[in-house]
N, C-alpha and C positions, 0 to 999 in steps of 0.2 A: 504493500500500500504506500508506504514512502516513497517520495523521490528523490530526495535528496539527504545527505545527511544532515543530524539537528545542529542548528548552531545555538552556541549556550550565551547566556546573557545575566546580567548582573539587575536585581532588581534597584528600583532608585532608593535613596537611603529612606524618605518617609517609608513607602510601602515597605520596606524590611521592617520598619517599625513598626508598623501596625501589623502583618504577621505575627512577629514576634507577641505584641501584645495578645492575639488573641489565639494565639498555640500557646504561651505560659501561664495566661493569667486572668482570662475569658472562659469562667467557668459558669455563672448561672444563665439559664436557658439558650443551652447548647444548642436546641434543635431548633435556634431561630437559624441558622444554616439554610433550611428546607425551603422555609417560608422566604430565604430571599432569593433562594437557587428560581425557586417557582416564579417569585415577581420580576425578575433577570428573564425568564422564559417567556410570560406573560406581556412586558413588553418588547421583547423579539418579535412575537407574534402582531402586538398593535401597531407596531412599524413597518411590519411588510404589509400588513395590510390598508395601512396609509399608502406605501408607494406605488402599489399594486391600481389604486385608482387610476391613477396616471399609466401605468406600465401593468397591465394583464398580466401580460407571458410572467412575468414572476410568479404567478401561482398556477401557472402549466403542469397539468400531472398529481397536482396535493394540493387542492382546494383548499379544503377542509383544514383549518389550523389548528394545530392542541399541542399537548405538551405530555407525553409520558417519562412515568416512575415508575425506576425497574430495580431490580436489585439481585445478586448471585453470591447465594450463601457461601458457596465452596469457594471463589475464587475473592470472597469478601468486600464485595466491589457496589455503590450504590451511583443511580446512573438518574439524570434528569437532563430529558432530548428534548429539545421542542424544533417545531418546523419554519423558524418564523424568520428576521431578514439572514440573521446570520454574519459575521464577522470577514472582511479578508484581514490579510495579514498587518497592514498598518491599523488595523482597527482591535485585533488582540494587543498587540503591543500597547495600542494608545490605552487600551480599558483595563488591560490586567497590570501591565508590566510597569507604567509611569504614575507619576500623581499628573498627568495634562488635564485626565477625563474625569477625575473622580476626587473626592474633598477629605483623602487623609490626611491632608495636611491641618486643617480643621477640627480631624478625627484625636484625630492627637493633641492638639489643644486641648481640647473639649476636656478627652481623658485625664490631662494633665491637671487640668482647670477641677474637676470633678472629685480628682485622688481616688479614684475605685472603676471597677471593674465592671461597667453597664452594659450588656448588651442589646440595649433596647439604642446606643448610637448607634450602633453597625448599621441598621438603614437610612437612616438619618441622614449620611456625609456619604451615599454613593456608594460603597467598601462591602457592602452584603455580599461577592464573590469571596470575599476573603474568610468570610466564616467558617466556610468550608474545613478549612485548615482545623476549627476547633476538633472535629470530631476525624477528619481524614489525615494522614503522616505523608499523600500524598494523591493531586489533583491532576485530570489529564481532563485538556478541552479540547475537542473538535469541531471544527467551526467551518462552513462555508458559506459567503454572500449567495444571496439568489441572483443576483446577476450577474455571477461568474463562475465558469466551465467547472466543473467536477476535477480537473486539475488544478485547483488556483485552494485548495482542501487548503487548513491550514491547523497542524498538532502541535498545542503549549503541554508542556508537564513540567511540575516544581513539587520539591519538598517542602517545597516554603522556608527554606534554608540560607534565602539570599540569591542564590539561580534559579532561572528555568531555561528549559529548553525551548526552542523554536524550528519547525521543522513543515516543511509543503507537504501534500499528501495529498491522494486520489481520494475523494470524497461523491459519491454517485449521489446523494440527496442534499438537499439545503440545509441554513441551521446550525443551532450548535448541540454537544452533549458535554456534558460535565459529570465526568469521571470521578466519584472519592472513593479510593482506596482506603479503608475505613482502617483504624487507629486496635487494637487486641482488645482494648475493653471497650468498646462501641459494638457490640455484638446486639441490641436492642434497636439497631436503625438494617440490622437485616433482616427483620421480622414483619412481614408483610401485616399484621395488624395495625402498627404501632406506627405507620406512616401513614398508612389510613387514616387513622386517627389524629394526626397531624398536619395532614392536609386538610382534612375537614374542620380542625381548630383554626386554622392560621388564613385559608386559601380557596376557602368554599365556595366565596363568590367572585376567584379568579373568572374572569367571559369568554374562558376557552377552556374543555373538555379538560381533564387531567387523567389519563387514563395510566392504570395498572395492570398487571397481571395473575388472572383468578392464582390464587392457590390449589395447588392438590398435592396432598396429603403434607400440606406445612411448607412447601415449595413453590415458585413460580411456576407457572403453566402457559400454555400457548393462547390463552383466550385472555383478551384484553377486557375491559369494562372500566368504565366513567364512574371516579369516587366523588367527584367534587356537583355543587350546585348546576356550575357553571353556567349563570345566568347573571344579567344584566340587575343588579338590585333594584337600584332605580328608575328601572322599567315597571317594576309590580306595583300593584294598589298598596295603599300605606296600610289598611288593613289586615295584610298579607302578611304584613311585616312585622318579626316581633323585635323590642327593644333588642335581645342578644343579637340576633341579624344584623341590626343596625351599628353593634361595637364591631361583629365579628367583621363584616367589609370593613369598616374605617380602620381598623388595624393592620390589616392589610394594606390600605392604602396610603395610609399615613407611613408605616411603618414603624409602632407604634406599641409599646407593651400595657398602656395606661388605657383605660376606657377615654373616649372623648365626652366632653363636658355637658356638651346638646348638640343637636342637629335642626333641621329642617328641610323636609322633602315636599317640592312643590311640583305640580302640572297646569303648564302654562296653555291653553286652548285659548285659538284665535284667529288671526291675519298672519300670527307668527307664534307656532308652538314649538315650546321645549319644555325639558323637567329638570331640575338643579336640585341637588341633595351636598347640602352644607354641614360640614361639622367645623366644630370649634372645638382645641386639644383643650384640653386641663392642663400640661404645661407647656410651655414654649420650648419647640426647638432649640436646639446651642446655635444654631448657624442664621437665628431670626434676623439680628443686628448686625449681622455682616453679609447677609443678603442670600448668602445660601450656594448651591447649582443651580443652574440652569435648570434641571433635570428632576422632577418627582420636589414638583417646587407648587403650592400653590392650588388651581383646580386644574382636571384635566378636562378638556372638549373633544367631545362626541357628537359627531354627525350621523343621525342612524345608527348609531352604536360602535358607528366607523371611527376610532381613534384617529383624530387628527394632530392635538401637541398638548405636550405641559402649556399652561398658558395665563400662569396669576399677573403677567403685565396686561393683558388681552380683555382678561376678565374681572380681577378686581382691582382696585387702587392699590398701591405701595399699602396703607394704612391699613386694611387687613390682608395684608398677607400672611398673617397666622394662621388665616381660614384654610381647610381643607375641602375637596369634596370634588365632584364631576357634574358637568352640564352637558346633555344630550341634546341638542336643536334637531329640528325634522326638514325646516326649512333655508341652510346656509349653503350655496354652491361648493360641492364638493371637491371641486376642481381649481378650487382660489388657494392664491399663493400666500404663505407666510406676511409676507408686508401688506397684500391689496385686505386680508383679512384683518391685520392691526387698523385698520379703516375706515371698514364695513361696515354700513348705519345699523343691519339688523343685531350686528357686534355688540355695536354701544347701547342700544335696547335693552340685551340682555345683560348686559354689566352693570347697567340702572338697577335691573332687575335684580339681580345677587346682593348690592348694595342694598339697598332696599330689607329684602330678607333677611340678611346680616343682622341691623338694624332694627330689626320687629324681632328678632330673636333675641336679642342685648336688652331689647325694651322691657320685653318679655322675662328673661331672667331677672332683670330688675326689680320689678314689678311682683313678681311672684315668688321664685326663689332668692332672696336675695345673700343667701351662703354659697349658691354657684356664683351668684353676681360675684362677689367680693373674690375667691376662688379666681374667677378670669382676669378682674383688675389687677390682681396682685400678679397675674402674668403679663398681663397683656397691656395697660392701662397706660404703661407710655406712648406705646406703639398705635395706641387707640389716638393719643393728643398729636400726632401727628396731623389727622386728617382736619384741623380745625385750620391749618394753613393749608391743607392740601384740597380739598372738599369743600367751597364755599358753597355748594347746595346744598351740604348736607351737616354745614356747619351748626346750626340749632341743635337739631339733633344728636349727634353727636357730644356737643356741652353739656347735653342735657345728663349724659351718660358719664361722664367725668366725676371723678371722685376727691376731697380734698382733706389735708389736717387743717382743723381751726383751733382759734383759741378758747374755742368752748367746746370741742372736740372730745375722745378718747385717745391721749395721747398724741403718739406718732400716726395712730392708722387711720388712713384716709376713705375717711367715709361719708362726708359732709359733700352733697350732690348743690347746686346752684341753686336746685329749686328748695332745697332745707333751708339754705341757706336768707334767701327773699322771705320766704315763709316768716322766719322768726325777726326779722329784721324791723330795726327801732321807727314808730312813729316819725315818721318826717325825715330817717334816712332816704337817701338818692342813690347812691353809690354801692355797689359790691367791692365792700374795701382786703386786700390780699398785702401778703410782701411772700417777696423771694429770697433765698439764699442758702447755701450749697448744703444744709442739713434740716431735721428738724428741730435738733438745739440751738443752733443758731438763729433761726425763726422764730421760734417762740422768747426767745433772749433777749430779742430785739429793742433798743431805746425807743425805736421807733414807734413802738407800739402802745407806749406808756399812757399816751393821754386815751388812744382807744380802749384800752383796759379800764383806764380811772371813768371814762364813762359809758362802759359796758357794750361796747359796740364790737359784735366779733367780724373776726380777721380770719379771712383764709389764711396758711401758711404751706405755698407752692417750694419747696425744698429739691424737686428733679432736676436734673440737667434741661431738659428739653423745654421746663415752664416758660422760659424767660422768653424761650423761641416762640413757643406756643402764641402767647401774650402777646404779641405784635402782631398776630390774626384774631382777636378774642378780644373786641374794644368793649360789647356791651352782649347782654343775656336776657330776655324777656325786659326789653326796653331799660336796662337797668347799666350803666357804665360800670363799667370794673375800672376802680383804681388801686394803683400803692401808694401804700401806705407812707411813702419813703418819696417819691417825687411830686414838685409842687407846690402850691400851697394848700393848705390845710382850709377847706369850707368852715367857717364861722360866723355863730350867730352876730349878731348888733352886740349883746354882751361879750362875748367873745372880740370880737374886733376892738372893741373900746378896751376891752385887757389888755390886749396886744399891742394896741398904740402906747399904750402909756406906759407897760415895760419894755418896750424899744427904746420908748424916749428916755426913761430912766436909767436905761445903761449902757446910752452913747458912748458917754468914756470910757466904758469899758470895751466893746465894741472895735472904738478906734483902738486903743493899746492892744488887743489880739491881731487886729489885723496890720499893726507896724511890727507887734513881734512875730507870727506868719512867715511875713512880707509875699513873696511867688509862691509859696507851699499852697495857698488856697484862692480862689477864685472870688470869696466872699464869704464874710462871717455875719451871723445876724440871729438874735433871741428864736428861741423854737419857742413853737405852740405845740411839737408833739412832744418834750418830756415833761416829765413829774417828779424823775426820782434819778436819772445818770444824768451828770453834767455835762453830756456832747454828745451827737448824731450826724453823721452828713445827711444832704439832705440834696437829692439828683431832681435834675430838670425833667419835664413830660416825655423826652424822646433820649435822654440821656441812659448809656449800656449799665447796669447793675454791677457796681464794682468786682462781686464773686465770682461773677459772669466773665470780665474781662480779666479778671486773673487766668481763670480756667483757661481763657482762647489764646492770653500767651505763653502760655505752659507749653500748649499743644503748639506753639511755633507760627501764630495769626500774629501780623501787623492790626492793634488797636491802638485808635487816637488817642491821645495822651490827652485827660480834660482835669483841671485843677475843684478839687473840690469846694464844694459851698459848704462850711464847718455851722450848725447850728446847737445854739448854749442856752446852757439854764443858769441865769444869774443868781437863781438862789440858792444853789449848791455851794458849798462850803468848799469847793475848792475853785469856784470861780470868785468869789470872794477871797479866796488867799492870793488868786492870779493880780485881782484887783487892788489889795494891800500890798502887793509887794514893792518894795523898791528897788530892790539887786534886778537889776536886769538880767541875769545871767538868769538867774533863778525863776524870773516872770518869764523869761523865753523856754526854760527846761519846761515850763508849768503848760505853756500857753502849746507849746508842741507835743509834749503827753496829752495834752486834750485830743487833739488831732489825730495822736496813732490812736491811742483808746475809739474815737470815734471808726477809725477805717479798719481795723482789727473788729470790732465789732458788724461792721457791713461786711468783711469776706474782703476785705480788701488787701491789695498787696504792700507792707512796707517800704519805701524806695530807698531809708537806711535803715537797715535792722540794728545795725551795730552801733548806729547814734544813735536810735531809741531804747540799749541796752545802759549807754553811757551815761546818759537823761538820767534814766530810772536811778542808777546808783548812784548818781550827786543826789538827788532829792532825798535817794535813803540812807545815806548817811548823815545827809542834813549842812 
């Protein structure tokens, strides 16, 4: 069968690692191997019969697509064929042998990120071929594209040692087979029950046949027969369907050890029918925020059942891309290309349409369950405030859905929704008042909050990374402005204002002597109306960046505008009073610039001399 002798090859140093990993040290649920060998086969199968649209003669001779599971006691050997496009030789290399194709690079993060041994990432990051390795000491694949001769056959085998081999070979059928030479104590993966059984756990509603062969007397036999459902879920009346049904496909599909959170299965009848069956995980992917593969990313589209592409650009917004699930349309030309289909008006109908669903499923959790609710926030919840800059259609909605800590809150945990929040909010408030900054200690810490405490007015406290971004799409919420609490000026009654004039006016000289000891450090010093009880706060313009904000983004290596602060004081603090008594200038300038770092140390801010503001400290503490 060979033609040539095998040429040996050295695998790339990730994929030695993640073998490694998971022949040393990838021990619970071993037999997720099966379940990816099968979904590996499964879409082999939906790819040719994508191209097959275009190009018939690819299914010349073998219609009928499926996938059999075969197994030989004596010679120890467990085998999963299917007939579907098939690999050539740059195409084993790219998928097995390198990280081009596939997110061990990732994988390995993750693992590393993780500290333990999960097998539920194996299909996650692409890598489900490598499982194999858990339970076999040695893999052989054969492989041939359907649109190339029976000569163009192409045989990989590795111990997972670091080499495989590579070698052409006469192949008379399409397809691939993947050979495990099973391991001395894996003797229960050659027991034709017990892969029955595991096919029908993992793979029951794979959409192509899975056939095996009958037993007699404890051995394989010559007669084949279909273990699996092998039917389209989504196709059935929801009636049909019981809850386990609905974990048992999404497991599969997601790749996924965890039940999914909730789903929803719709049929759309019309001018334009489809049917979209949506799950939402219980946790988030490792590869959510770094966007993932290409590949087993997002929903898949189905035209007549006809697998056309992974396709979560296609079909939902960046902002759920958590979502899992498949969309079946009855009515999109089958014969439209990748690009004229990112396009396609009936496209974007249906994308409305999923969004939508999403959306009355979130509302719905909300509403009713709200321990799944919190359960998703707490995965998903940043990933959700994305879409308030992303989705101005859907921007209401959305807010609606957001969750926050306040100061009247439990703690840290962000459970205070927009509309709890209006709801209890004081007689003749305007404003949904918030501050930001990079924890929720810090947030709740805040000087700036002081006078909103002293007169009971609660405060969001937005502490994520993404708030600050969020908030420059998120001006106002059921007619109601969201401000911070930290830029601005502060709305004040007639009593109020007459306060305020008249301790301005009475601590001009002091005022001017901070801002000649200052001098460039600040932009403008001037009496607060938010504290009550710390002698200093900055105090940022309506469109000015969040100091903790602008720390973070030069950390990360962003050019940020350099803006002098506006220092606001409470004159009746006992240490703006000693600023005021002092005569030693030295000493009124140590004093009047500890105000300053105290204030910017408190907002998240960056010191521009740490080591002068250490030198400060110990003149005043030594006295």
């Amino acid at each position: 069968m060979t033609n040539a002798a095998p040429e040996t090859r050295k695998f790339e140093a990730e994929v030695a690692q993640v073998l490694h990993l998971v022949t040393h040290s990838l021990y619970s649920h071993k037999e997720i191997f099966l379940r990816e060998l099968i979904s590996n086969a499964s879409d082999a199968c939906d790819k040719l019969r994508f191209e097959s649209i275009a190009n018939p003669e690819l299914l010349s001779g073998d219609g009928e697509l499926q996938i059999h599971v075969s197994w030989e006691p004596e010679a120890r050997t467990l085998t999963v064929r299917d007939n579907g496009i098939g690999m050539s030789r740059d195409e084993v290399v790219a998928n097995i042998g390198t990280i081009a194709s596939s997110g061990t690079r990732r994988f390995l993060e993750a693992m590393s990120a993780e500290q333990k041994t999960d097998a539920r990432l194996i299909g996650q990051f692409g890598v489900g071929f490598y499982s194999a390795f858990v339970v076999a000491d040695r893999v052989t694949v054969l492989s041939r594209r359907a649109d190339l001769p029976a000569s163009d056959g192409v045989k990989w085998d590795s111990d997972g040692k670091g080499e495989y081999s590579l070698a052409q070979v006469d192949l008379p059928e399409r397809g691939t087979a993947v050979i495990l030479h099973l391991k001395a104590d894996e003797d229960e993966f050659l027991k034709g029950w017990e892969l029955r059984s595991l096919i029908r756990k993992y793979s029951d509603h794979v959409a192509f046949p899975i056939r095996m062969p009958k037993e007699v007397d404890g051995k394989p036999g010559d007669e084949w027969e279909t273990v699996n459902d092998a039917s389209a879920l989504w196709t059935k009346p929801r009636n049909e369907i019981s809850d386990e049904d609905y974990q048992s496909f999404y497991k599969s599909l997601g790749h996924d050890f965890n039940d999914a959170l909730a789903w929803t299965h719709n049929r759309v009848e019309g001018s334009q029918s489809f049917t979209t069956l949506l799950y939402i995980p219980e946790q988030p992917p490792f590869d959510l925020m770094m966007g993932g593969r290409d590949e087993r990313k997002g929903l898949k589209l189905y035209i007549k059942r006809v697998f056309i592409m992974d396709a979560a650009e296609e079909l939902l917004p960046n902002y759920l891309r958590f979502v899992r699930g498949v969309v079946d349309a009855d009515d999109l030309p089958l014969n439209v290309s990748r690009e004229i289909l990112q396009h396609n008006r009936q496209l974007e109908r249906i994308r409305a349409a999923c969004v939508k669903r999403v959306l009355d499923l979130l509302e719905r959790l909300a509403r009713d369950e709200p321990e799944k609710f919190a359960t998703f926030y707490k995965a998903f919840g940043n990933t959700l405030k994305e879409g308030i800059a992303e989705d101005a259609a859907n921007r209401e909605r959305i807010a609606k859905l957001l969750r926050f800590a306040s100061t009247k809150g439990d703690g840290a945990a962000q459970t205070v929704s927009l509309d709890d929040y209006i709801g209890r909010m004081a007689i003749g408030q305007e404003n949904i008042w918030y501050i930001t900054a990079d924890s929720f200690t810090a947030a709740m810490g805040s000087p700036q909050l002081e006078a909103f405490k002293a007169k009971g007015i609660e405060v969001l406290l937005m502490f994520d990374r993404i708030d600050e971004w969020m908030l420059n799409s998120l001006n106002e919420y059921a007619g109601k402005k969201l401000r911070n609490v930290a830029k601005g000026e502060l709305p004040l009654d007639d009593a109020g204002k007459k306060h305020q004039e008249e301790a301005s006016k009475a601590a001009e000289p002091l005022i001017h002597k901070l801002k000649e000891l200052l001098g460039d450090r600040v932009g403008d010093v001037r009496v607060s109306a938010r504290l009550t009880d710390s002698p200093s706060c900055l105090a940022l313009s309506d469109y000015e960046m969040a100091p903790h904000l602008a720390r973070l983004l030069r950390e990360a290596g962003h050019d940020v505008p350099e803006a002098k602060p506006t220092l606001e004081v409470n004159p009746q603090h006992p240490l703006l009073k000693r600023v005021e008594g002092e005569s030693d200038t030295v000493k009124a300038g140590d004093l009047a610039n500890l105000l300053l770092d105290q204030a910017e140390i408190a907002a998240g801010a960056q010191l521009p001399d740490p080591a002068a503001f250490v030198q400060r400290l110990n003149r005043l503490i030594v006295g």
